[in-house]
N, C-alpha and C positions, 0 to 999 in steps of 0.2 A: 382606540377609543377609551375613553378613561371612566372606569363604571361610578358609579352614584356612592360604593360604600370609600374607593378609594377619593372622591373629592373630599366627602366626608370627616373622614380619617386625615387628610390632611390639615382640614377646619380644625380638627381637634387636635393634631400634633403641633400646628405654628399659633395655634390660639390659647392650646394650654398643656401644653405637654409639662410634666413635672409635679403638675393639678393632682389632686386625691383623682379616682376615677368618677367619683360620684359631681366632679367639678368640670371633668371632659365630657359627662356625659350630658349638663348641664348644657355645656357650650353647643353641642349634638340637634341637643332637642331645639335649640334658637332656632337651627339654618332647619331641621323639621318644622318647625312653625312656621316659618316662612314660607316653605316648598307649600305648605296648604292654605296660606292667607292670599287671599285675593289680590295683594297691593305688592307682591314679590313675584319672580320668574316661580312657573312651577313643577321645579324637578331640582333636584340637589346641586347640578353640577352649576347651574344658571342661577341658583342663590350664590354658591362659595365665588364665583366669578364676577359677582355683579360690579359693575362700575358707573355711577351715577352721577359723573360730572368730569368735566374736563380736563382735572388737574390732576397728577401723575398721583396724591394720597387720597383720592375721594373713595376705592372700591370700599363695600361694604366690609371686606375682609382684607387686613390692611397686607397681608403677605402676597395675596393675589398680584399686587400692585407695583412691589416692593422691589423691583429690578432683581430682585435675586432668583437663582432658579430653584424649584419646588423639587430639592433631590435631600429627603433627610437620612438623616446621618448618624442619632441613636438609634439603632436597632432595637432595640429593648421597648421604647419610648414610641416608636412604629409602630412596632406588634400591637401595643397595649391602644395607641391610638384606634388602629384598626378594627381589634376585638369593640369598643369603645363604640364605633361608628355601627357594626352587623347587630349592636344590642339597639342602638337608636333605631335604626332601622327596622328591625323586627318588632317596633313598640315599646322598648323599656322606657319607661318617661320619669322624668325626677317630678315633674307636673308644674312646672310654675306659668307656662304658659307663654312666653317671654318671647320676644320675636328680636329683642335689643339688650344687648349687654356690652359693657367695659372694664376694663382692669380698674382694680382700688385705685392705683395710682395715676392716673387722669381725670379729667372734670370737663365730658364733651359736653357742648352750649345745648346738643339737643337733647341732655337727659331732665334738664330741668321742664320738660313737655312731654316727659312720662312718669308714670308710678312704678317705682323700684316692688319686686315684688321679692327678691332673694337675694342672697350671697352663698357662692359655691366657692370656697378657696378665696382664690384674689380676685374674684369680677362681681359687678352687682348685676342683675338680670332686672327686667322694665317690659312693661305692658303699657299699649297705649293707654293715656288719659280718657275716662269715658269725659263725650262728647255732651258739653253743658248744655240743658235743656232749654227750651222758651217759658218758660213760666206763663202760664195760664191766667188772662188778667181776671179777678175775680167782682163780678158785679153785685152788689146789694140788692135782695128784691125794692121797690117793686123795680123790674128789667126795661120797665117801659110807665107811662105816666099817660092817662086820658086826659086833655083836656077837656075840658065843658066851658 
């Protein structure tokens, strides 16, 4: 069975290993926000897994998907992921609140429907769009008119 810091830690090794730590830790706290919003599985290993559509690049974590097997291979770059992953865990938060992030170098159609809220390293991190209100129509007294 594969515990919660090691799915983790992989989230942070194939999503941003190479990252300052403070960029890994970033990436951490997304699949933690997720694991506690309502609209995600909730427990870590059913966010890094998730897969939301029927075509071989839809998971939400594109290595999950990626026909390659989940066996890394810098050691160095592991450790650190890992430590990385037991400090999300235990609450260390960078705090952006961010359930959505992607590397600089892509432009996914679904970020123009969030509010970028960070940049850690090479990804921007994105909170949903607050939800436009109804506008209250506003009446003139008098609200009502007697006739005689």
């Amino acid at each position: 069975m594969i515990t919660a810091i090691t799915c983790l830690a992989m989230a942070v090794y194939y999503e941003a290993r190479g990252e300052p730590v403070v960029a890994q830790l970033a990436v951490a706290e997304v699949v933690v926000n997720r694991v506690v919003s309502p609209v995600f599985p909730n427990n870590v290993c059913d966010v890094v897994k998730e897969d939301r559509g029927p075509r071989r690049w839809d998971c939400q974590f594109s290595f999950w998907c990626d026909g390659k097997p989940e066996r890394p291979k810098e050691i160095e770059a592991w450790s650190t992921a890992r430590d990385v992953a037991e400090m999300a865990l235990s609450g260390v938060r960078v705090g952006h609140n961010a359930t959505h992030y992607h590397s600089t170098s892509v432009k996914p159609k679904w970020a123009k429907n969030m509010t970028p809220v960070a940049t850690f390293g090479s990804h921007i991190f994105y909170v949903d769009k607050p939800r436009p209100t109804v506008p209250v129509p506003r009446v003139k007294p008098p609200y009502f008119s007697i006739r005689k």
